[in-house]
LUMMI-693566 format. One record per residue (C-alpha): residue in three letters; x, y, z. Coordinates in steps of 0.001 Angstrom, whole numbers, plus 500000, padded with zeros to 6 digits. Layout:
N
alaXYZ;...
This chain:
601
unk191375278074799271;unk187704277815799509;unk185761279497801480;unk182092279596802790;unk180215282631804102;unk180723286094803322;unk184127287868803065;unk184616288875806693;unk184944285845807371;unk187282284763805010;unk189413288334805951;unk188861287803809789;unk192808287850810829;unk192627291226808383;unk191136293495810454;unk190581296646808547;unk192061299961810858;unk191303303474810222;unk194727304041808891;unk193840301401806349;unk190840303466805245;unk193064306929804949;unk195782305040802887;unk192871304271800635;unk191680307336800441;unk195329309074799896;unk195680306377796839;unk192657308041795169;unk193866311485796230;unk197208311106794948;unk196779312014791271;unk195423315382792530;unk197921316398795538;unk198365319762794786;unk194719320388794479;unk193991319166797358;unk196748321359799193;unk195408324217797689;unk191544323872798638;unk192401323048802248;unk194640326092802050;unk191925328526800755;unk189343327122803336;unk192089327638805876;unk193603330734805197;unk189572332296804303;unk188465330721807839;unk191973332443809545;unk190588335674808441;unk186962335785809391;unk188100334959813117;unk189213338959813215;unk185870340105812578;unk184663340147815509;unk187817342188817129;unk187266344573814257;unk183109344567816065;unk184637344970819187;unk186621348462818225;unk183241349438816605;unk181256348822819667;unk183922350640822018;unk183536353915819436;unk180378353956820266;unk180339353153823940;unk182781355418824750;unk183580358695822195;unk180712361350821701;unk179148361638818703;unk181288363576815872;unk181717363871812660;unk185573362482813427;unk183736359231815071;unk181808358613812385;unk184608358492810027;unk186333355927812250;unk183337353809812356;unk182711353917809121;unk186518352581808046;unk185677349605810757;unk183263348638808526;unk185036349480805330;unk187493347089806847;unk184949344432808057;unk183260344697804210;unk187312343820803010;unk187694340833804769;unk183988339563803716;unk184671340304799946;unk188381338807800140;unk187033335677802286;unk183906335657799284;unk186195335116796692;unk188713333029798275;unk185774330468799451;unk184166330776795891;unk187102329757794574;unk187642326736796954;unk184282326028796303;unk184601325021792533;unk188417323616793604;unk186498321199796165;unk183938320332793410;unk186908319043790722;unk188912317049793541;unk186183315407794851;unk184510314074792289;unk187616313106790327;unk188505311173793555;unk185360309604793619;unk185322308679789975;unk189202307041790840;unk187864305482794135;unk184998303682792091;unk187517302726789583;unk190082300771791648;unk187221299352793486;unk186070297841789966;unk189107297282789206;unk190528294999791831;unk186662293525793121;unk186381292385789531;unk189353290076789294;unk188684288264792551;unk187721284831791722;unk184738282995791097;unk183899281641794528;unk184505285359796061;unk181032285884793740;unk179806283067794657;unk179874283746798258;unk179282287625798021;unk175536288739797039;unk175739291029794136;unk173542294266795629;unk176018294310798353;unk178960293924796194;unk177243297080794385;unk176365299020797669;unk179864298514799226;unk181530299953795834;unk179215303185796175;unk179530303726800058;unk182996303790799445;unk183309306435797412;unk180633308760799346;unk182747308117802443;unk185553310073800746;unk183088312976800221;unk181978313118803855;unk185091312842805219;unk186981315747802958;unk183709317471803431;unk184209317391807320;unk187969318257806826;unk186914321751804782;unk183834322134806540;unk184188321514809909;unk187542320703811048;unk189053323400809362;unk186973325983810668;unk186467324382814355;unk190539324463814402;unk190923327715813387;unk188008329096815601;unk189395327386818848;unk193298328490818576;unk192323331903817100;unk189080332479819972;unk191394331581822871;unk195199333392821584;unk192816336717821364;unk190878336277824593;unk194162335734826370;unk195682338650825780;unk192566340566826720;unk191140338624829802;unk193622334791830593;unk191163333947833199;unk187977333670830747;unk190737331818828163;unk191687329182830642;unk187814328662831680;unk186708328273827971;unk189849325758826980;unk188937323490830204;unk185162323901828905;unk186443322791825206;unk188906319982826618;unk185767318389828672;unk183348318738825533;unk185753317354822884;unk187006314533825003;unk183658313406826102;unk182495313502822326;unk185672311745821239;unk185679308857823358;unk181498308254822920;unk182211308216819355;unk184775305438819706;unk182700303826821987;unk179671303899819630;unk181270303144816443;unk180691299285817002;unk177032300099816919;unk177978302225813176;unk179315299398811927;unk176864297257812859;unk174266299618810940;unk176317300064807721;unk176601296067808034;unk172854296038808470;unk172505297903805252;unk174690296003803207;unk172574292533804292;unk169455294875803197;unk170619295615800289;unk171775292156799770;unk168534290311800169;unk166381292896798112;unk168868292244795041;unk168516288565795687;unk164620288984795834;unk164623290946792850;unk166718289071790804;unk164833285496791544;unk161420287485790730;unk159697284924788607;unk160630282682790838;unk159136283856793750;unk155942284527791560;unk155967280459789848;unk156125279351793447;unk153584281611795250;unk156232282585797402;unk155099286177798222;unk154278286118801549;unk156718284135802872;unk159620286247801322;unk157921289484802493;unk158052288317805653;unk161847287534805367;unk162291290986803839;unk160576292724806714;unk162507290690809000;unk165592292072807368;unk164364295862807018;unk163133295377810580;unk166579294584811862;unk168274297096809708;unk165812299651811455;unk166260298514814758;unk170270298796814286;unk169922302563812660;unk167634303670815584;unk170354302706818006;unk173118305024816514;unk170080307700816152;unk169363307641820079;unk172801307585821151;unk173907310557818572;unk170869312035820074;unk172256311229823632;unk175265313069822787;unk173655315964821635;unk171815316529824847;unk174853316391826884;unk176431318744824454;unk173580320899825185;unk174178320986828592;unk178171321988828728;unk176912325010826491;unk174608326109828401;unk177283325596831445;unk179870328172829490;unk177437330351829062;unk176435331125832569;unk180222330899833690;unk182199332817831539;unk179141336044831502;unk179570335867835307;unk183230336305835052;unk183278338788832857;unk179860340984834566;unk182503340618837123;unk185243342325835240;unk182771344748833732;unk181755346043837404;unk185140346608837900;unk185589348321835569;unk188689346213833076;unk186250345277830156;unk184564347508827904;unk180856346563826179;unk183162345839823034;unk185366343221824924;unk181216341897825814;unk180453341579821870;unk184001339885821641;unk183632337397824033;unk179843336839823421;unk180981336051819378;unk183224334153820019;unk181502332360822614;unk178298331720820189;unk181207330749817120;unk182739328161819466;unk179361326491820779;unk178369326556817001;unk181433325160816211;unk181758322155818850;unk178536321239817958;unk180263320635814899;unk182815318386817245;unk180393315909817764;unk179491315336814418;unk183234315026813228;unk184187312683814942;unk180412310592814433;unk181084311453810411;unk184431310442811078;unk183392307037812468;unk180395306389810309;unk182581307314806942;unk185230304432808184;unk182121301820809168;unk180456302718805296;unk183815302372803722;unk185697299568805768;unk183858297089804263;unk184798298136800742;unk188672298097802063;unk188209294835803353;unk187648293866799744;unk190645295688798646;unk193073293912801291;unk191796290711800549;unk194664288517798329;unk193135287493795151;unk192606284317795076;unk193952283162792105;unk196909285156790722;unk199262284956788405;unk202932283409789130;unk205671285121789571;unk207306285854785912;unk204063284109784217;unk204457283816780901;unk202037283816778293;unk200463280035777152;unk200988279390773373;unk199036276991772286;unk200482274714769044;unk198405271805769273;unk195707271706771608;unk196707268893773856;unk195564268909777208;unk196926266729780214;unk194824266395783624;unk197467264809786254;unk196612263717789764;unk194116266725789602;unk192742266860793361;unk189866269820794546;unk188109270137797731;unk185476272623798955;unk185909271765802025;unk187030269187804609;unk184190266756804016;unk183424267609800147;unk186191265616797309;unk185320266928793932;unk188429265382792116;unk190278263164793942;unk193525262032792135;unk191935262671788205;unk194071261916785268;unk192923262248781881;unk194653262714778365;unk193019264964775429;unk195142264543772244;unk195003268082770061;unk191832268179767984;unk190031265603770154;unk186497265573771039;unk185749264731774654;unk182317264388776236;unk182458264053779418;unk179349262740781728;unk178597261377784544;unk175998261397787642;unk175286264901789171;unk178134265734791548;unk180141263511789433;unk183077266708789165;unk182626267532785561;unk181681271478785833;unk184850270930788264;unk186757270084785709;unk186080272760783477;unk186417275695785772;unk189767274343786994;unk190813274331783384;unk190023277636782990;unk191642278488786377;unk188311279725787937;unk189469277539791040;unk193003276141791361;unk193942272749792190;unk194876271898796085;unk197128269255794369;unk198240267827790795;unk198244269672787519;unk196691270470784605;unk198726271050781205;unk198187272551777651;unk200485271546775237;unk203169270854778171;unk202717274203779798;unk201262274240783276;unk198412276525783606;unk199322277765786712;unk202940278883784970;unk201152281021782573;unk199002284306782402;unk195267284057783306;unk194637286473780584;unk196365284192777798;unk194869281298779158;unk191488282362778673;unk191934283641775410;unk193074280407774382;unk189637278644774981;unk186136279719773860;unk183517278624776679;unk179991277822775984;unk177994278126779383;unk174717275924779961;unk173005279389781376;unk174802282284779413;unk174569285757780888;unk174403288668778808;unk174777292137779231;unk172418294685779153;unk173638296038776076;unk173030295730772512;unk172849292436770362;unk175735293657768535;unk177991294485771258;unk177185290841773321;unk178188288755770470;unk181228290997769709;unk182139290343773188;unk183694287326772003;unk186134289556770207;unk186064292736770217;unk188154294256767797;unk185713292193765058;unk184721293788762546;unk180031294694762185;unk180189292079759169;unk182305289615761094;unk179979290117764223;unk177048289248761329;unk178545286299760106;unk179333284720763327;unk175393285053764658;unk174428283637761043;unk176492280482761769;unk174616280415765117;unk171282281163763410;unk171222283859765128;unk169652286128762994;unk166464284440762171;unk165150286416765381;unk167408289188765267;unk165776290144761801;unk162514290031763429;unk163735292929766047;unk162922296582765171;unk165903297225766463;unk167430294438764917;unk171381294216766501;unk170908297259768248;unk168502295948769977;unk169224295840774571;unk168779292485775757;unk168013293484779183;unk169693292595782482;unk171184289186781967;unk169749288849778938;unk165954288302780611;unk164448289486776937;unk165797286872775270;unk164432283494775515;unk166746280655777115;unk167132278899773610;unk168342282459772075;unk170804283418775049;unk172724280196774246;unk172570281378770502;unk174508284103770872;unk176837282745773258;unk177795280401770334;unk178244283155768243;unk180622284565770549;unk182256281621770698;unk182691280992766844;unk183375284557766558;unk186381284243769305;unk187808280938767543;unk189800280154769718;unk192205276824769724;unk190186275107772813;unk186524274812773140;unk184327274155776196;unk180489273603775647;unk178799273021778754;unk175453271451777532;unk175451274184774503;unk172200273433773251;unk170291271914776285;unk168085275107775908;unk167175274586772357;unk164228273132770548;unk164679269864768233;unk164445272281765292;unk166986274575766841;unk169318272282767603;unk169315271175764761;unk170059274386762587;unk173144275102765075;unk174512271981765145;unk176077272364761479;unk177622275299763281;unk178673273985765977;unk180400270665764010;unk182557273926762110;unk183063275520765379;unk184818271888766910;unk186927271375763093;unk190640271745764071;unk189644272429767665;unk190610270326771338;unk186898270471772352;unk185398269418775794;unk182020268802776396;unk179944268290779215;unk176214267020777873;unk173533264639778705;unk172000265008775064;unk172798262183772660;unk173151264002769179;unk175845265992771533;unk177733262816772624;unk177108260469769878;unk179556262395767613;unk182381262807769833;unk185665260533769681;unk185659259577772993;unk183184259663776209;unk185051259862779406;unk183041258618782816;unk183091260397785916;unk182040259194788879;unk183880260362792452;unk186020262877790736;unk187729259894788694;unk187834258539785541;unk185186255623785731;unk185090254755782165;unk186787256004778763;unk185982255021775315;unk183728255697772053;unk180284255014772310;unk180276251874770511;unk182798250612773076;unk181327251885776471;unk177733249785775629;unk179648246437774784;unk180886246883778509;unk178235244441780752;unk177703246563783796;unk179316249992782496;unk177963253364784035;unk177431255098780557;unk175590251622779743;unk173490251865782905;unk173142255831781688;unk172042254908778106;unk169516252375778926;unk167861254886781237;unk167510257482778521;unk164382258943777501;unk163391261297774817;unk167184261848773677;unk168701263020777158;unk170669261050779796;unk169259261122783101;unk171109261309786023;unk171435258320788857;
């Protein structure tokens, strides 16, 4: 099930459809239905009513055109514009209204949109990370949720009042003059196809700018999060230059969509300018006549200059329309991607009595032409200690992750206590092992809260005791913060050797039945080491423990060393055992030792 690249490639027989954006959308909307029939009700109904103002002008104008000046006249032209100031105060109040209605829905929608992105992005497995850079991960989530906003934005704001202006401009102008009607709906079915179809045409080159963007935003994360590096390598320039190149392309891609919406707007320009002339001919034509009045002028002329205003609108629809599904398709791609590791069917929850844990015929590929495990089999009684080492490549992080079902096996199995892994819960599987990473990554939160991590219903003076064990609080006392103390992104204010402290706090404060220690303390001192390693010796009592390490005071103590080499057991014995053996891998590893670590072939 691996995969290399980003996600579209992995999700290229998934193409992503507009339809598969709205469903999204409705999902988030859902919870708030009746909201959201009311606000597009208010802006329709308050949009409905401002398209009789102008008939309500046109009387006025005719009052004046064509009475004398009376007393009685006046009266009548005043109660036009009693009537005019009517519909403007209901219409006030009706839009205020859907105003602070559109406000609640949207941004509750948003806030559920972001969620169920979290949600389901965060339980896809650990080679979707691995294959996804993080700042696009992050950009996808928020573009996501602003497409909603333009898009019910456009609905209230523009569609809305676009379809009420059209049906309500041309029902009115037919009954007082069909011709003009039929020459402004040909002018509006020319205009709105031409923008329609140069949308569709040029939403390739949206998507290829929101892609753009998301690469951006990729390799500026990347570049910020390998900082130091960069700097210890006097690597400025050259990533500055790949930046740029980046940037650059992003640029180039955005300018296209800029000259071709600009494109559009010119011709747009053009077929207003065209009505214009046409339908004022038409109707000086009626006027001389003599079967139009000045007021029937103002009415066509308003609605004329409320149409134009309108399709302008048209164009932008349809481009928001477009550019919401290229900003959030991407995001949706996510969400229609399987996970790839999922729970079976009726998966029960792994209980864990003894601790025994059974590798058989355990086979793992990244690809066609890369064998991690090929056919591994390897017994762990309960309460064993297993070290397991081997060259670089050898399959022993392999191991681990499959263990705790970060990848699954193409082939074989792997059982605890009898139950197959892939039988039982994710969740209940990984509560029934406490991992100790080589690198541990920490949360930009407080001391306190990372080691309670580990469990977090503990108790402040069970959180204490666990970081004591650790020896974690001869620096913590030193903080003025002490465990309030925020460790920064990833944990970059804490030293290496610290990080991996209070990951073994977390771990002793977990306790759980199994324990993985990826080279625990490869990022200690001597003297550090040392302190923990009491801890760590309680930590392993009563415990199945696995441990990958290269360090001797590490393997030395552990009841048996197991030998990988080609994703197979090579060797397996006790230390004492494995050097007797003339020609052994762990005896070719231990005479090239230096300085208390195992180096690898």
């Amino acid at each position: 099930m691996w995969y290399c690249g980003d996600l579209s490639m992995k999700n290229e027989k998934n193409t992503v459809k507009i339809l598969d954006v709205f469903r999204a959308f409705g999902k988030g909307l859902k919870p708030q239905k009746r909201l959201a029939f009311f606000t597009v009700g208010a802006f329709l109904v308050g949009n409905t009513l401002m398209i009789f103002i102008p008939l309500l002008y046109k009387r006025f104008f005719d009052v004046l055109t064509i009475k004398q000046p009376s007393s009685d006249v006046v009266v009548v032209l005043v109660y036009i514009i009693l009537e005019v100031l009517a519909i403007n105060v209901v219409v006030m109040i009706l839009m205020r209204t859907a105003f602070f209605a559109l406000n609640n829905l949207e941004s509750r929608t948003m806030s559920r949109l972001r969620q169920t992105s979290f949600d389901y992005m965060i339980q896809h497995s650990y080679s979707f990370f691995s294959n996804n850079f993080t700042g696009s991960l992050v950009q996808r989530v928020s573009r996501f949720s602003r497409s909603f906003e333009r898009l019910f934005d456009t609905l209230v704001f523009q569609v809305i009042p676009l379809s009420v202006s059209i049906v309500g401009s041309l029902i009115i102008i037919w009954f007082h003059k069909p011709l003009i009607a039929e020459i402004m709906l040909s002018w509006l079915i020319v205009v709105m196809a031409f923008n329609f179809f140069f949308s569709r045409w040029k939403l390739k080159y949206d998507v290829a700018s929101a892609k753009a963007d998301t690469t951006t935003s990729g390799v500026l994360a990347d570049n910020v999060t390998n900082q130091s590096t960069i700097t210890l390598f006097d690597n400025f320039l050259k990533e500055s230059e790949n930046f740029r190149k980046t940037s650059d392309d992003q640029g180039a891609a955005q300018r296209k969509t800029w000259n071709l919406s600009a494109i559009a707007d010119g011709v747009q320009v053009f077929f207003m300018i065209g009505i214009e002339f046409v339908v004022f001919y038409y109707a000086i034509q009626y006027w001389q006549a003599g079967t139009i009045t000045i007021g029937t002028f103002v009415l066509i002329q308003s609605y004329i200059i409320g149409l134009s205003s309108r399709l302008w609108d048209f164009g932008r629809i349809v481009r928001n329309g477009h550019e919401a599904f290229a900003d959030s398709k991407e995001m949706v791609e996510i969400l229609q991607t399987p996970h790839e590791i999922q729970d079976a069917p009726n998966a029960k929850t792994l209980k864990v009595s003894k601790g025994e844990i059974s590798f058989k015929e355990a086979s793992f590929s990244f690809n066609e032409t890369r064998t991690v495990l090929d056919g591994f089999n390897l017994e762990i009684v309960a309460g064993q200690k297993v070290a397991l080492i081997g060259p670089s490549g050898a399959g022993k992080s392999t191991i681990v992750k499959a263990l705790l079902r970060f990848y699954d096996l193409a082939s074989g199995a792997i059982l605890i206590d009898g139950q197959d892994i892939k039988r039982v819960t994710q969740a209940s599987l990984r509560r029934s092992i406490s991992f100790v990473p080589q690198d541990p990554v920490l949360f930009h939160r407080s001391l306190l809260e990372n080691i309670r991590y580990g469990r977090p219903k503990a108790t402040n003076e069970e959180v204490y005791h666990a970081a004591k064990l650790a020896h974690c609080d001869e620096f913590i006392d030193k903080l003025p913060l002490k465990y309030e103390t925020l460790v920064g992104e990833r944990g970059i204010k804490l030293s290496g050797g610290e990080r991996q402290r209070i990951a073994i706090a977390r771990a002793i404060l977990k306790n759980a039945p199994i324990l993985v220690l990826d080279e625990a303390t490869s990022s200690l001192d001597s003297h550090s080491e040392s302190l923990i390693q009491d801890a760590l010796d309680k930590l392993m009592e009563g415990k199945t423990t696995i441990v990958i390490a290269h360090r001797l005071s590490t393997i030395r103590k552990m009841d048996r060393i197991v030998v990988i080499k080609e994703g197979k057991v090579f060797e397996d014995g006790d230390h004492e055992s494995l050097l007797t053996k003339e020609g052994g891998l762990y005896k070719k590893l231990w005479d090239l030792q230096a300085g208390g670590f195992l180096k690898e072939e």
